[in-house]
C-alpha positions as CSV (number, residue, x, y, z in Angstrom):
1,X,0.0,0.0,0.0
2,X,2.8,2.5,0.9
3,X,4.2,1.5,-2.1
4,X,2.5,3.8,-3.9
5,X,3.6,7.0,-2.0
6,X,7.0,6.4,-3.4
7,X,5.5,7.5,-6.8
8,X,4.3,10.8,-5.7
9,X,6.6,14.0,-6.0
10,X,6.5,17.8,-4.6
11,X,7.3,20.6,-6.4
12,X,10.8,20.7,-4.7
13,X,11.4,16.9,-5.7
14,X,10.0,18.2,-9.9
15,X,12.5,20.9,-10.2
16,X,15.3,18.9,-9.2
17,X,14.4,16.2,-11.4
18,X,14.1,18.3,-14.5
19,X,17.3,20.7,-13.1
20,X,15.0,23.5,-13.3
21,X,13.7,26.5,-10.7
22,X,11.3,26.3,-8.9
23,X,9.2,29.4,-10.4
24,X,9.6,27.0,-13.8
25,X,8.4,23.8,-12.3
26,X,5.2,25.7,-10.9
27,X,5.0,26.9,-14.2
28,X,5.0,24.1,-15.7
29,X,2.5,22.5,-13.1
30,X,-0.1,25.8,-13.5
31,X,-0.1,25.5,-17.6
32,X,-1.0,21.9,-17.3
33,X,1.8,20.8,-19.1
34,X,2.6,18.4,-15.9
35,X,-0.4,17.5,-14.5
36,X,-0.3,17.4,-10.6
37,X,-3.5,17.7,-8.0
38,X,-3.9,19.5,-4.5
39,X,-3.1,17.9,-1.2
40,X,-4.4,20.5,1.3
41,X,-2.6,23.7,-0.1
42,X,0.6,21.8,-1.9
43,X,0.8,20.2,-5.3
44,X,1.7,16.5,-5.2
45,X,3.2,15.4,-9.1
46,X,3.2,11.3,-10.2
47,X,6.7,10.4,-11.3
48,X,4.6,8.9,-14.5
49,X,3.1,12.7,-15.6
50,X,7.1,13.7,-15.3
51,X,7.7,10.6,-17.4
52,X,5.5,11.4,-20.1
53,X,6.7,14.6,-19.8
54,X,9.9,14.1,-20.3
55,X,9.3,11.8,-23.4
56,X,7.0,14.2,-25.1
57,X,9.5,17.0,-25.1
58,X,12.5,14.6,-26.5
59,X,10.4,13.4,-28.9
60,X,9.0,17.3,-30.0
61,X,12.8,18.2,-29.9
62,X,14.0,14.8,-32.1
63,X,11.3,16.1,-34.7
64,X,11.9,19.5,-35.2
65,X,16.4,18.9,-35.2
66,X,15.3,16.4,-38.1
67,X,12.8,19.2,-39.6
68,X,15.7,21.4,-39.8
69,X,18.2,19.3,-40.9
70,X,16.3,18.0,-43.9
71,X,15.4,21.7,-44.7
72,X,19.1,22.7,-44.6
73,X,19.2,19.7,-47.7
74,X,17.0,21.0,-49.9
């Protein structure tokens, strides 16, 4: 049961993870781009929305270096 705590991140614990600031990880968590919910007045983040996160940004920045590379070809 406790288990599942361990999958359950503050803000704090975000920004370190993504080597950010914390005014950018609250960003991040207030546009919705990281999806997080309310625990009396803190945000509390699951490691899988940083995850998916994570993936959705390499994979936005893996497309557009390979948009601009086949642009410099033609």
């Amino acid at each position: 049961m406790y288990d599942d705590y361990n999958e359950i991140i503050t803000i704090e614990e975000l920004a370190a993870i993504l080597r950010i600031g914390m005014n950018s990880a609250y960003k991040l968590v207030h546009s919705g781009e990281i999806s997080s919910f309310r625990v009396n007045n803190s945000h509390r983040i699951q490691r899988s929305a940083v995850t998916d996160f994570i993936i959705s940004r390499s994979t936005s920045y893996s497309r557009l270096r390979r948009l601009l590379s086949e642009q410099c070809y033609t």
